[in-house]
N, C-alpha and C positions, 0 to 999 in steps of 0.2 A: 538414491532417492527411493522410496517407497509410499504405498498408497494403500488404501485401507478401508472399509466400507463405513462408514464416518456413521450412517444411520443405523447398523445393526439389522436393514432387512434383507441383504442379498441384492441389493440391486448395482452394489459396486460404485457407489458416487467413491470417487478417487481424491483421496485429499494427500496432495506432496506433505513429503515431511518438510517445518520448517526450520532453516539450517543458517548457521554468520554466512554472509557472504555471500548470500541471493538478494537477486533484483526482483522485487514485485511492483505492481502498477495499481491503483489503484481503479474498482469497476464502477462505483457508484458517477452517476453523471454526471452528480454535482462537484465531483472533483476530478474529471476527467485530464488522463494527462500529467496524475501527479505520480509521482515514483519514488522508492523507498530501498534502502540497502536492510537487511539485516543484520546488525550487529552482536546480538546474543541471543539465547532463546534460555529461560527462566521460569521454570511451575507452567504456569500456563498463559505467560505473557513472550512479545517478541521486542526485545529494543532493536528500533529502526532509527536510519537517519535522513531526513526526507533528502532524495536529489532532485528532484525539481519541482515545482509549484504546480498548480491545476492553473489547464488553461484560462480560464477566468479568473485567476489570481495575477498570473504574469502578464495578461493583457492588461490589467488594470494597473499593475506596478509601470509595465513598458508605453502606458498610454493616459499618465496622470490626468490630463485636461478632459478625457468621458468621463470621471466620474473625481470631481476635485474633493467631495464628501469621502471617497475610500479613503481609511487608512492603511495607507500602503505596507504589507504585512509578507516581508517575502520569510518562506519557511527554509529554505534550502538551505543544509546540512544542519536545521536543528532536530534533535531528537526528540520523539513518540516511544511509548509503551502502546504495544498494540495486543489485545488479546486474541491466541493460536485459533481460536474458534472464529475469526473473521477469514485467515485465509484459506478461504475457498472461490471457488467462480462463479459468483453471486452475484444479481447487484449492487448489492450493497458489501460485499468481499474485493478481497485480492486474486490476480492472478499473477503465477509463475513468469518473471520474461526474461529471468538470468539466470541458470543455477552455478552451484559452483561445479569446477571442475572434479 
């Protein structure tokens, strides 16, 4: 793993290289909770496979009768293109919570 000053000022903002085979999490709150594998990494996109849904997605699947208008939309292990410039520790980024060995 390496990391690299992503802004070009010196101040060291650290961004993991993205690799198959890590776990990232998603930071924005509005999908808090959701988790993704990497399965390739390509130019400047990352194919992922989502593993679990944002807690507001899996409640709403695991508790149909709060909201009988949701359509219930579970994502777990379909794939995303995710562009390399999202993972970082944002809120609206990824963070790192697997790497590989």
């Amino acid at each position: 793993m390496h990391a690299e000053d992503c802004n070009g000022d010196g101040r060291g903002d650290a961004v993991t290289a993205v690799k198959p085979g890590q776990v990232w999490a998603d930071n924005d709150p509005r999908c808090a909770g959701r988790t993704l594998r990497v399965d390739a990494v390509d130019d400047d996109k990352a194919l992922c496979t989502i593993l679990t849904n944002s807690d507001t997605t899996q409640e709403l699947i695991d508790n149909p009768a709060q909201s009988p208008w949701y359509r219930r939309s579970d994502r777990r292990g379909k794939q995303t293109r995710i562009s390399l410039a999202r993972f970082v520790p944002t809120s609206t980024g990824y963070r790192l919570i697997q790497d590989t060995p």
